[in-house]
N, C-alpha and C positions, 0 to 999 in steps of 0.2 A: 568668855573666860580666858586664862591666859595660853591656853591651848598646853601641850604635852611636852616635857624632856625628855622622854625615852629613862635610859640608867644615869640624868644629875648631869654627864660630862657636857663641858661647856665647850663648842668650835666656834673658833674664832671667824667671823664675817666683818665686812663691811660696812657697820650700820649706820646713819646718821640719826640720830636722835635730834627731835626738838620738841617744841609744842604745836599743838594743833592749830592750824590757821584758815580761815574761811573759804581759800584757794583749793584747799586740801580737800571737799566735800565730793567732787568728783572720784579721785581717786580711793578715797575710803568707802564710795560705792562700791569701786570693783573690788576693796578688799574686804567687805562685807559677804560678799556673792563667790569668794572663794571659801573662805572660812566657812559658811554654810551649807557648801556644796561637801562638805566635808563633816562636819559638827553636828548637822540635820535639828539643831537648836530651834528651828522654824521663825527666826529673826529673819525677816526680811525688811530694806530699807532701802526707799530712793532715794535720789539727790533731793527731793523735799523737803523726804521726814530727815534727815541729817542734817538738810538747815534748819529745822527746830528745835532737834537736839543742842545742835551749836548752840540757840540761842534761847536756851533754856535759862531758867533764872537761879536754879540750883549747881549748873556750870559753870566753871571760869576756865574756859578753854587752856590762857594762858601760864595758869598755876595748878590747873587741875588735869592735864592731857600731857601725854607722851606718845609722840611717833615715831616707829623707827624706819626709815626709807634706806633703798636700796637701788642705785640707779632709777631712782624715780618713782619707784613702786611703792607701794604703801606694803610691809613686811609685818609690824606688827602696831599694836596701836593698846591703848589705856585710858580711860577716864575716872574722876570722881566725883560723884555727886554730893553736895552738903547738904545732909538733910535736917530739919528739927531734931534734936532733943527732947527725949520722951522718957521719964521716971529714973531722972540722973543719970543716962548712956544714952552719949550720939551715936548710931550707927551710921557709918559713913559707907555710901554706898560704890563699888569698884566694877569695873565693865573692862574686860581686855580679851584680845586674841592673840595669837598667830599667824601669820600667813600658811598653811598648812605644808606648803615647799618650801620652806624658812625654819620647820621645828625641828627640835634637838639637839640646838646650839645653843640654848642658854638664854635667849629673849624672853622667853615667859619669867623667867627668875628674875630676871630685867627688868621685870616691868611690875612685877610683884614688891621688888626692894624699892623702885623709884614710890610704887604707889604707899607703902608706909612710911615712906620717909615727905614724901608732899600732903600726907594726909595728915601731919600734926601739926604746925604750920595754921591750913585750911581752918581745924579743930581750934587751935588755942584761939583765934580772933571770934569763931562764932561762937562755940559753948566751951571753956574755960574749966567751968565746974564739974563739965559733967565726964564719964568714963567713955572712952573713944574704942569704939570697938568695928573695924574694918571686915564687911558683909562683901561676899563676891559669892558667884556659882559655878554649875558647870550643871550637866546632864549627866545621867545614872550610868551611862554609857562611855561614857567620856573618861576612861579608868586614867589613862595615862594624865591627864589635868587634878585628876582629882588626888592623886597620888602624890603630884607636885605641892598641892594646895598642902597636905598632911605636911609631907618634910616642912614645910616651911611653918609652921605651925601651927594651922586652920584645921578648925573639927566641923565635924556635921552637924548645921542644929535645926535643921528644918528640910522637910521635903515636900515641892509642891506636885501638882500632876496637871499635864495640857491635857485637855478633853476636849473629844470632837464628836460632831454627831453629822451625821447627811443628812440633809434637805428634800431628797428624791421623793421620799412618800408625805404626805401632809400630816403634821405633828397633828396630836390628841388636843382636841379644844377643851378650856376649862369653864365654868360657871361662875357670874358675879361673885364679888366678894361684900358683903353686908356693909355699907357704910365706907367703902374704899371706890375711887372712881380709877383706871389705869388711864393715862392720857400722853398724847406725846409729848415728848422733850419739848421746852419750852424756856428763848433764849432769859425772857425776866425772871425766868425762876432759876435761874443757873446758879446763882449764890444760894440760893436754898437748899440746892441739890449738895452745893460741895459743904455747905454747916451740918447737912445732914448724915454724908459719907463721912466727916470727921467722927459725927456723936456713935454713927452704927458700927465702925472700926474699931473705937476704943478697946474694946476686946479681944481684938486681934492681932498678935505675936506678933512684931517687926513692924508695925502698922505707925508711921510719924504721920500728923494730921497735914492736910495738903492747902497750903498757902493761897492767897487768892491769886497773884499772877503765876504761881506755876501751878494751878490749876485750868484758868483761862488757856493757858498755852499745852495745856494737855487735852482739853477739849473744846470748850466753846471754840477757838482762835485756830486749831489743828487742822491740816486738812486732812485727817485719816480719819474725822470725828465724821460721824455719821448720825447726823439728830433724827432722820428721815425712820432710824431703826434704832433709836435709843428711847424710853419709855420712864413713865412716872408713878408712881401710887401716890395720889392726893385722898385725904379725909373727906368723904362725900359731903358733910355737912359743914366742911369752911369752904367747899369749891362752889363756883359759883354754879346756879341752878340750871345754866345754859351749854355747861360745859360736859359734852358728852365724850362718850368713847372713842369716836375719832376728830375731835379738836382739840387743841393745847388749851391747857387752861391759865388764865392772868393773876390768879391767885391761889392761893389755898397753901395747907399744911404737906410738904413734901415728907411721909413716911418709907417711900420705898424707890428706889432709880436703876435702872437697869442701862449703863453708859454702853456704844458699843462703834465698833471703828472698822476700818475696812481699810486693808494695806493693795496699794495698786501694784505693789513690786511683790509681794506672794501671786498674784497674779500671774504677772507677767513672769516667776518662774515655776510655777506648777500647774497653770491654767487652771487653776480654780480658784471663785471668788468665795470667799470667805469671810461672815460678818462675827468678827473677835467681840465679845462682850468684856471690855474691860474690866467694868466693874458692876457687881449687884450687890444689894444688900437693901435692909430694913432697918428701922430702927428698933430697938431693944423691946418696946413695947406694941410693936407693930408683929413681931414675928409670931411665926407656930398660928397663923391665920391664911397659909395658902400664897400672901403678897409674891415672894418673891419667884416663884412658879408660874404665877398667872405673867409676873413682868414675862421671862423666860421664853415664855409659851406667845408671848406677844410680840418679843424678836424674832424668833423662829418661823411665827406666820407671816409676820410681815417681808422675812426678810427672804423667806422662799414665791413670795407673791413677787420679789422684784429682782429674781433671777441668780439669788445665790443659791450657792454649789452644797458648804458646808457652813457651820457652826461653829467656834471651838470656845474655851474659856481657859481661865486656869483657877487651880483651888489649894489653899494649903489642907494636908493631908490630915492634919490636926485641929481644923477649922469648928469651933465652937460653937458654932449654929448649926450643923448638919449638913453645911452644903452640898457636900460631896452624895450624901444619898440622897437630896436632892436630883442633883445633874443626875445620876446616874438613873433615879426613876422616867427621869426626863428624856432619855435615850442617850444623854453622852455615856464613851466610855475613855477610858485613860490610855494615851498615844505616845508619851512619854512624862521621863520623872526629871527632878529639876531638884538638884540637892544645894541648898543655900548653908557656906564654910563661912565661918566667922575667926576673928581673932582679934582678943580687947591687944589695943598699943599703951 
């Protein structure tokens, strides 16, 4: 988020503005790993995952990113994502900091005015028709960012929660589910997984369906994807007869997926490894049958059998399916809150 202004007053620094350039992925490591030491957002990211980012398909670094340096340093920094259009509003999505020895001077406002003023532009070439409405966040915590976002004239319309759980004692084992096989991640069925996480989303507040290459490049193609601890619900009776509980199967109906990643750079700053379950869900006509717990409980054993620390997810607080008592029977509990500010242009 765009980090804090303290009382509005703007001081003048030295800043060089431009756009983000693929050189630049070093140093927005280290201004990554400041902000956080600060933020405690639990964003972590190495020089990897930042060339992915970069080369993400919903990015245009060159129309869509603002940096500001300061003898060198990366000081404050901004991107937009362009995402689909879903029931006549693009939400356009916004990502920015501060260097946290940088705030108070007026960068975050900076970079808020540049981000609505490149966000319509962005908007009029890809959806034209629709209401453009610019999504950014911050954490619950984070008064001073959130305070900025209000002035400028962003309200609250959603709050998620990060949930974590430890690995230390061995999670509660579940019992078949009647007619459902859980199998692992399996790379042929990867388009089935992401047709499926479009159909089981629809129902979910801010949810735009997820494209085949920026899906690919979110997981199959990622190196933070983790198939080894990502997991399936296939319909027993289109899977093949062969395919058991611990082999991927080459066919069948994907009703349930449990996607899940693992960041080397939360590692390397809190020494513990930690497998993030991206995303889970079911399909509409699959739920309220156990699936998406027995997935859960399938990450958590597998993923404590290979020597991870912790757990975590995230969940929106208003989440239609129940997920959140879900997680929370499952052992997670809520570690921080995540308040997503909107404002239609």
């Amino acid at each position: 988020m765009p980090g804090n202004e303290g009382d509005g007053t703007v001081q003048v620094v030295d800043i060089a503005w431009r756009a983000l350039i693929e050189q630049d992925i070093p140093v927005w490591a280290q201004f990554g790993r400041a902000v956080e030491e600060v933020d405690h957002e639990d964003e972590h990211y190495g020089e990897d995952d930042l060339a992915e980012i970069f080369a993400e398909p919903l990015f245009d670094p060159q129309r869509g990113s603002l940096a500001g340096f300061c003898g060198g340093q990366m000081v404050a920094f901004g991107m937009l994502r362009v995402r689909p259009a879903v029931d006549e509003i693009h939400r356009m999505g916004f990502h920015g900091a501060v260097h946290p020895a940088y705030r108070g001077r007026g960068l975050g406002t900076e970079l808020m005015r540049w981000a609505a003023e490149a966000a319509r532009p962005l908007h009029g070439e890809r959806h034209p028709d629709s209401r453009l409405v610019l999504n950014t966040g911050c954490t619950s915590t984070n008064e001073a960012a959130g305070a900025l976002l209000k002035r400028l004239g962003y309200e609250p319309v959603r709050y998620y929660y990060g949930m974590y759980t430890s690995l230390a004692a061995e999670p509660p084992r579940v019992g078949p589910i009647e007619g459902i096989d859980i199998v692992p991640y399996a790379a042929e069925l990867d388009e089935q997984v992401r047709v499926a996480k479009n159909a089981a989303f629809q129902d979910h507040w801010g949810t735009t369906p997820a494209l085949p290459e920026s899906w690919r490049a979110t997981f199959r193609d990622s190196v933070s994807f983790r198939p080894d601890l990502s997991f399936l619900a296939l319909r027993a009776e289109e899977a093949p007869h062969d395919a058991g509980q611990g082999e991927a199967a080459g066919s069948g109906r994907v009703v349930g997926f449990a996607m899940t990643k693992y960041s080397k750079a939360k590692t390397e700053a809190t020494g513990e490894r930690d497998a993030h379950v991206t995303i889970l869900g079911t399909l509409r006509e699959a739920r309220r049958r156990g699936i998406a717990r027995a997935l859960l409980m399938r990450v958590l054993h597998t993923a404590r059998e290979a020597g991870f620390d912790t757990a975590s997810l995230g969940v929106d607080s208003q989440n239609p399916t129940g997920a959140l008592g879900i997680y929370e029977r499952t052992g997670f509990t809520v570690k921080r809150t995540w308040i997503n500010y909107a404002r239609e242009l």
